[in-house]
N, C-alpha and C positions, 0 to 999 in steps of 0.2 A: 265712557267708552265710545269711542270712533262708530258712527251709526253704517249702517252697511250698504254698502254700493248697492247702487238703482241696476238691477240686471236690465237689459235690453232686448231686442228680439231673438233670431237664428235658433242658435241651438237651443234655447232657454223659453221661446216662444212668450205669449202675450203671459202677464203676469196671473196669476191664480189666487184666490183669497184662504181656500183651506187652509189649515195646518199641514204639516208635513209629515204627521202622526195618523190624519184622517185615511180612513177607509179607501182604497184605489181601487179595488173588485176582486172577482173569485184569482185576478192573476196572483196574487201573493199566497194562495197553495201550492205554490207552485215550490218545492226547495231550490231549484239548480234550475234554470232558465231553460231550455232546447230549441235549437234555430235547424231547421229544417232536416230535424232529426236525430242531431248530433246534442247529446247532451253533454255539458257542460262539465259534468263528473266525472264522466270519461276521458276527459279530457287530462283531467287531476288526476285521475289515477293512472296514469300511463306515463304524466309528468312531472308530479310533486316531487319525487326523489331527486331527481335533476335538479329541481330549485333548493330542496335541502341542502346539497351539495355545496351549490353555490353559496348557500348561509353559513354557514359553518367555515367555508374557506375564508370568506369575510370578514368572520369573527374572530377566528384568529389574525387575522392581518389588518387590526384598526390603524389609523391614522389621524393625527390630532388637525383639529381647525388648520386652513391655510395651509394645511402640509398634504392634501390627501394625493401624491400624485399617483403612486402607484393603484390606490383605489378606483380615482379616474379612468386609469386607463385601463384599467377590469373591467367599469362600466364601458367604455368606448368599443371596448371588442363585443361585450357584449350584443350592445345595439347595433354593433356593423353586423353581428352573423343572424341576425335578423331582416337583414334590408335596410336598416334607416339611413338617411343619410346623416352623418354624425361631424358634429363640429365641436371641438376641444379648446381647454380655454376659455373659455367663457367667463367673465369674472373671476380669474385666477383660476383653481382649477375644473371649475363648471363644465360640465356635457352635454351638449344639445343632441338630441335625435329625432328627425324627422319623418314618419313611416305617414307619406301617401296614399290615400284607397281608394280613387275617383272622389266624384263632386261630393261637397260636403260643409259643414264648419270645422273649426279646428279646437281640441280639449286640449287643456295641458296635463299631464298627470307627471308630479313630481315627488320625487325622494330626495333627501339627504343623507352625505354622507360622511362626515366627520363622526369623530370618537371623542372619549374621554380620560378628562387624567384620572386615570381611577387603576387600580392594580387589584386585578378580577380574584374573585374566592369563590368563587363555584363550583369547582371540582368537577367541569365539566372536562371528557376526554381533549374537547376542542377548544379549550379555554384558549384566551389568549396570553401571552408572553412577551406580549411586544414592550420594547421602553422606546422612550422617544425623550428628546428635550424639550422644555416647554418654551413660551418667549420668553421666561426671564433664564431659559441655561440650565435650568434644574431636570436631570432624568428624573423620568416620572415614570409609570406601568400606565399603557393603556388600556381601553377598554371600551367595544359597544355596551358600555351600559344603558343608552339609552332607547336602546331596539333601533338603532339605524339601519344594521345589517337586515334586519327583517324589514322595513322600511324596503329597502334599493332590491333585496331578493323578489319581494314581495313585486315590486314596479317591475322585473324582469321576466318574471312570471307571468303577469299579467298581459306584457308586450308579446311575450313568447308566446302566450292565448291567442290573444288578438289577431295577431300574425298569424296562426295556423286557421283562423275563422274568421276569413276576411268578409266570405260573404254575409256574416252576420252583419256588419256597420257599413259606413259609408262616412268619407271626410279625410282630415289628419290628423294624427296624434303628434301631439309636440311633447316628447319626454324630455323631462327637465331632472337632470343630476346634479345638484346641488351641494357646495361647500359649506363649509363655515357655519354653520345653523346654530351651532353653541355659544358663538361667540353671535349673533343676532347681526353680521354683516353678509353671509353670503348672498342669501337674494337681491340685498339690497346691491352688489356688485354686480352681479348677474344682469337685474333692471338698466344701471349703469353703463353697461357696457352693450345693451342695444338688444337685448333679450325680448323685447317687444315691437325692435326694428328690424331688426337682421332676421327673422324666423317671422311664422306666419302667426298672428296675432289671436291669440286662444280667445277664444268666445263665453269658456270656462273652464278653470283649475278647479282639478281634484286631488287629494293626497288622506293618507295616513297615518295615526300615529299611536305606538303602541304601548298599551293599557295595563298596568300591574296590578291590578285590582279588579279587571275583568277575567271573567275566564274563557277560556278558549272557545270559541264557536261565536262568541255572544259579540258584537259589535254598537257601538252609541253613534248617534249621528240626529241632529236638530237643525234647526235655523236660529239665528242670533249667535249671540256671545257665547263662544267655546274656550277660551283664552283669555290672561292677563295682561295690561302693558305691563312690559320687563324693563326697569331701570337697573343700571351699574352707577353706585358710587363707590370714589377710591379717595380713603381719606388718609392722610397723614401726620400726626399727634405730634406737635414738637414740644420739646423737653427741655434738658439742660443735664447732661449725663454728672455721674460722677461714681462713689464709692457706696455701695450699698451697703456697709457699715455705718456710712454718716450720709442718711437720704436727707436731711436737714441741709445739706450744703448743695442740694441740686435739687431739680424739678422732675420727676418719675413721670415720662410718660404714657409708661403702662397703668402704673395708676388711673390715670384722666382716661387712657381707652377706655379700662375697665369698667370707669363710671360712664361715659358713655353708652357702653354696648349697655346697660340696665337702663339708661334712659332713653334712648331709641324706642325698648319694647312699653316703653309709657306712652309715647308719641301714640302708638297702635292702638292701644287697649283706654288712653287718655282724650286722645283729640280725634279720634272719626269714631263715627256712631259706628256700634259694636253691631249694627247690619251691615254695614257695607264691607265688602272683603278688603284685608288691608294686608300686608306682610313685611315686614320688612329682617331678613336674616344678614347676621354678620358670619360669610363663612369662611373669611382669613383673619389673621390676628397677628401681626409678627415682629417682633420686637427683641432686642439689645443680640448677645453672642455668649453672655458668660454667664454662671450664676452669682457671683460677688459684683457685676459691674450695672448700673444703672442708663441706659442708650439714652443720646439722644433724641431718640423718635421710634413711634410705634405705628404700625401701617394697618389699617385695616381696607375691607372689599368689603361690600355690601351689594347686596340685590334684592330692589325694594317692587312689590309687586301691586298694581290697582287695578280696578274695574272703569272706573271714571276719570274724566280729566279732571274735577274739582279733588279727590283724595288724592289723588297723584301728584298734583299741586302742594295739597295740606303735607304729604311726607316729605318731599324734597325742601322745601320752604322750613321745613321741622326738622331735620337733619341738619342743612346745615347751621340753623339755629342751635341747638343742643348743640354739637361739635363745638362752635366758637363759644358758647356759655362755657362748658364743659375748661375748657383751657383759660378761659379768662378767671375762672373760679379757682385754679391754682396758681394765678400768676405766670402762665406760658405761655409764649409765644403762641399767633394766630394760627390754627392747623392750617394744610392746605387741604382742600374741597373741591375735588374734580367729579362731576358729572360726567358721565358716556354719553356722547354726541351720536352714539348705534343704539340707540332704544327699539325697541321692539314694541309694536303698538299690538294691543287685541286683537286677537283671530275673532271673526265676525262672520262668521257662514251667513252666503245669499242666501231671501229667506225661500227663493221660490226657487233655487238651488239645489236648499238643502229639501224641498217636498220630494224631488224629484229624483234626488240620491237617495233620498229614506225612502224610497219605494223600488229604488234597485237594490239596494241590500236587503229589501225584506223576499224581493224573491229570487239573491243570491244564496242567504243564510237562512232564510224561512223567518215566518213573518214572529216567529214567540221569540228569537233570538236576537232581534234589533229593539234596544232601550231605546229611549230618548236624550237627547244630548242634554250635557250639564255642563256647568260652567266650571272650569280649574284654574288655582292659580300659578298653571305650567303657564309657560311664554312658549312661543313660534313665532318665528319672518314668515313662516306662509302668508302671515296677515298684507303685507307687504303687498304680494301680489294683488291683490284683490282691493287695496288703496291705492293701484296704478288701473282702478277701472276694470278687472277681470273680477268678472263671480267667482267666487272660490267656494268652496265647501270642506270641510277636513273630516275624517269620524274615523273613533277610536276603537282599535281593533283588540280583543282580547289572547292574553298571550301566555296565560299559567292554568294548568289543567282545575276542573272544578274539585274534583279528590284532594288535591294539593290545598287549593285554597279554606278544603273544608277541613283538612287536619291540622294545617295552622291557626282556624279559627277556634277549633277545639282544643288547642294549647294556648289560647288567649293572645296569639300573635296575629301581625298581618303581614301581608305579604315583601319579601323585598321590591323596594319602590324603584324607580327608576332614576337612575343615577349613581346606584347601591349597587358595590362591588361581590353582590349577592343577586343580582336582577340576573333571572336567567328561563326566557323566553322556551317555550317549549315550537319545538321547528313545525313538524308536521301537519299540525292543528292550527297552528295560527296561520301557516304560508297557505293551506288550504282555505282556509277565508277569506283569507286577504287576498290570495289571486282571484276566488272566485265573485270578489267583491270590486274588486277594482274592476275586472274586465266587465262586466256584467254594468256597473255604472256609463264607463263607457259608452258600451254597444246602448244603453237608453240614450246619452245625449249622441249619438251619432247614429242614429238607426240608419238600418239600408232601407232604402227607399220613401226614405223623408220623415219629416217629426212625427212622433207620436202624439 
C-alpha cells in the first residue's frame, strides 16, 4: 500500500505523535459543538428537511459515470445560492465551488456524484426509475446504490451550515463535485484539468462515505489504510465456434472461462498468504447468442482488489498467467488481456489528519459513537487527491437504523451492502451526522481566529 503523504504545516500544524483515538479532554462531552451560543443542533433541526428533500430528488434522478450533466448542474445551483463562486466543467462534468471567509487555509471537502447500473428494489416511495445506456448501448436501470446522493446532500448541508455560521471558521472552502468515482477516473480528470491550479490549493481534503453495516449515528474514522488498490481486467477467451451438437469439431470458449473463473479463486486462496487481504471477483461473463450454437469468444470483467504493491503484483502477474495457461490447455487461441490503465490506488488517511477529524466527530456525534477506522476492500479515487500531496482523510458514516440492523441479524441476514439494488440508506439520521460532521471537521481545521 502507497505509504501516506507527509502532512505539512497551516492548517494541519507541526505533527503530533498520539493516536488519533487518544484522549483530547473534557471537550468531546460535548454532543454538538456551540460557537458563541449557537448550537449546532439547532441548526439541524430548522434544516435537515430541506436537505432530505434534496436527497430524495437526487435519488430518484441518478445519472451514470461521465454522464452526470444534469446532476452537475443541481450541484452548481446549489452552490451558487450559497455564495460560492462556482466553475462547471471541470474534468468533464466536475464543479468547483469556492466560498471565501477572510484570512485563512483552504480544505477541500468533496462528494461524488455518479450512480449505478443497478435497477433499484427498495420499494421506496422515492425510488428511482431512471434507465440510461450504458457505454456499450445496453439500457440499464439506474441507481444510487452506492450512497452518493447522501454523499453530495450531505456536502450541501454541510456548505449550507457553514455559510449560515461564518463566524465560527475562518479560510476557504474548496468544494469539490466530482464525477465518475465508479469508474476510478473522475478525480483523476479533475487533477488533470488544473484542479489544484486553477482554485486555491487545499491544505486538506475531507469527504465521506457511506456504511451499510453501520448504523445510523455511529461514524469510523482512523489514520492509515481505509481502502484497497482497485484493478479492472478485461479478458477475452477465444475459441473456435461451431455446432453444439458436435463440440468435437470446435474449441468452447465458455468452457476455458469457466475453468478459468475456478482458477483465478486458486490464485487467492493458493498464492498470497491467507493474511494478507486479496480478492479477485469475475462480475461479467458473456458469451455466444444461442443455445445450440458454440461462440467464438467469451468475454469476461474482473476487479481484482489488494492492500500492497507486492500481492497486487502476485494477482495480476497470476491472471494473466492462468488466462493464457487456461487456453493453451484446450488448444485456443492466446486470450486477449487488457489491464485498466485507471487504477485506483489505496485510500491512506493522513495520520495526523485523521487525529484531528477523529476528534471533530467525536464532538460532532459524541465521543461513544465514533469507532475506529478499519480497513475495506472497497476502492475510492479520493486516494488520488492526497497522492497529489493533499492530506486527505475520509470516515464512514452510518446509514441503516440499529432496529433494522438488529432484526436482520436476528434472521441470520446482513444487511444490503452497497452496490445492492436493496441498499437503502435511511435520510434523516444519516444527513444529520454527516452535516453535523462534516461542518464541525471543518470549523476544527479552519478555526476563527487561528489554529487550535
Amino acid at each position: 500500500m502507497r505509504p501516506a503523504m507527509q502532512p505539512g504545516r497551516g492548517v494541519l500544524g507541526p505533527r503530533r505523535r498520539r493516536s488519533c483515538w487518544a484522549a483530547v479532554g473534557p471537550m468531546l462531552l460535548l454532543a454538538l459543538p456551540t460557537v458563541r451560543g449557537a448550537p449546532l443542533s439547532g441548526w439541524l433541526d430548522d434544516h435537515v428537511a430541506a436537505v432530505v428533500d434534496l436527497y430524495t430528488s437526487l435519488h430518484r434522478s441518478p445519472e451514470l459515470s461521465l454522464e452526470e450533466r444534469e446532476t452537475a448542474a443541481r450541484m452548481a445551483e446549489e452552490l451558487r445560492r450559497v455564495g460560492a463562486e462556482v466553475t462547471t466543467g471541470v474534468g468533464g462534468h466536475g464543479v468547483v465551488g469556492v466560498i471565501r471567509n477572510g484570512r485563512g487555509p483552504t480544505v477541500m471537502l468533496r462528494a461524488d456524484m455518479d450512480a449505478l447500473p443497478v435497477v433499484e428494489q427498495t420499494g421506496l416511495a422515492y425510488a428511482s426509475a431512471v434507465r440510461m445506456r450504458d457505454d456499450r448501448g445496453t439500457a440499464v436501470g439506474v441507481m444510487h446504490a452506492c450512497g452518493h446522493d447522501v454523499h453530495m446532500a450531505a456536502a450541501i448541508g454541510a456548505v449550507r451550515c457553514l455559510t449560515d455560521r461564518r463566524d465560527a471558521w475562518s479560510g476557504t472552502l474548496l468544494v469539490v463535485m466530482q464525477p465518475a468515482e465508479e469508474k476510478g477516473g473522475g478525480a483523476r480528470r479533475m487533477i488533470a484539468d488544473g484542479l489544484f491550479h486553477r482554485f486555491p490549493r487545499p491544505e486538506a481534503a475531507v469527504a465521506l462515505h457511506c456504511a451499510s453495516d453501520l448504523a445510523t449515528g455511529l461514524v469510523s474514522c482512523g489514520a492509515g489504510p481505509m481502502n484497497a488498490n482497485v484493478d479492472s481486467v478485461d479478458i477475452v477467451v477465444k475459441g473456435r465456434g461451431g455446432h453444439g451438437a458436435y463440440p468435437h469439431t470446435a474449441v468452447d470458449p465458455v468452457v476455458i472461462a469457466a475453468r478459468l473463473v475456478i482458477d483465478l479463486q486458486a490464485l487467492v486462496s493458493r498464492e498470497i498468504d491467507p493474511l494478507e487481504p486479496a480478492v479477485i471477483t469475475v462480475g461479467s461473463i458473456h458469451g455466444g447468442t444461442k443455445h445450440n450454437i458454440i461462440p467464438d469468444e467469451c468475454r469476461l470483467q474482473l476487479t481484482v482488489r489488494s492492500c500492497t504493491a507486492r500481492v497486487r503484483r502476485t494477482l495480476l502477474d497470476g491472471i494473466r498467467r492462468m488466462a493464457l495457461a487456461a487456453s493453451q490447455a484446450a488448444a485456443a487461441p492466446e486470450p486477449e488481456i487488457v489491464f485498466s490503465t485507471e487504477t485506483t490506488p489505496a485510500v491512506v488517511n493522513d495520520p495526523q489528519l485523521g487525529e484531528r477529524g477523529g476528534a471533530a466527530l467525536r464532538r460532532a456525534a459524541g465521543p461513544e459513537q465514533v469507532l475506529p477506522g478499519s480497513l475495506t476492500m472497497g476502492g475510492e479515487d479520493f486516494s488520488l487527491y492526497g497522492l497529489e500531496g493533499v492530506p486527505a482523510c475520509m470516515f464512514r458514516l452510518g446509514t441503516v437504523p440499529q432496529a433494522r440492523l438488529d432484526e436482520l441479524a436476528a434472521r441470520g441476514e446482513s444487511a444490503p451492502s452497497l452496490h445492492s439494488p436493496r441498499y437503502a440508506p435511511e435520510p434523516e439520521g444519516s444527513l444529520r451526522t454527516a452535516i453535523a460532521c462534516l461542518a464541525t471537521v471543518v470549523e476544527e481545521l479552519l478555526p476563527a481566529g487561528g489554529i487550535r
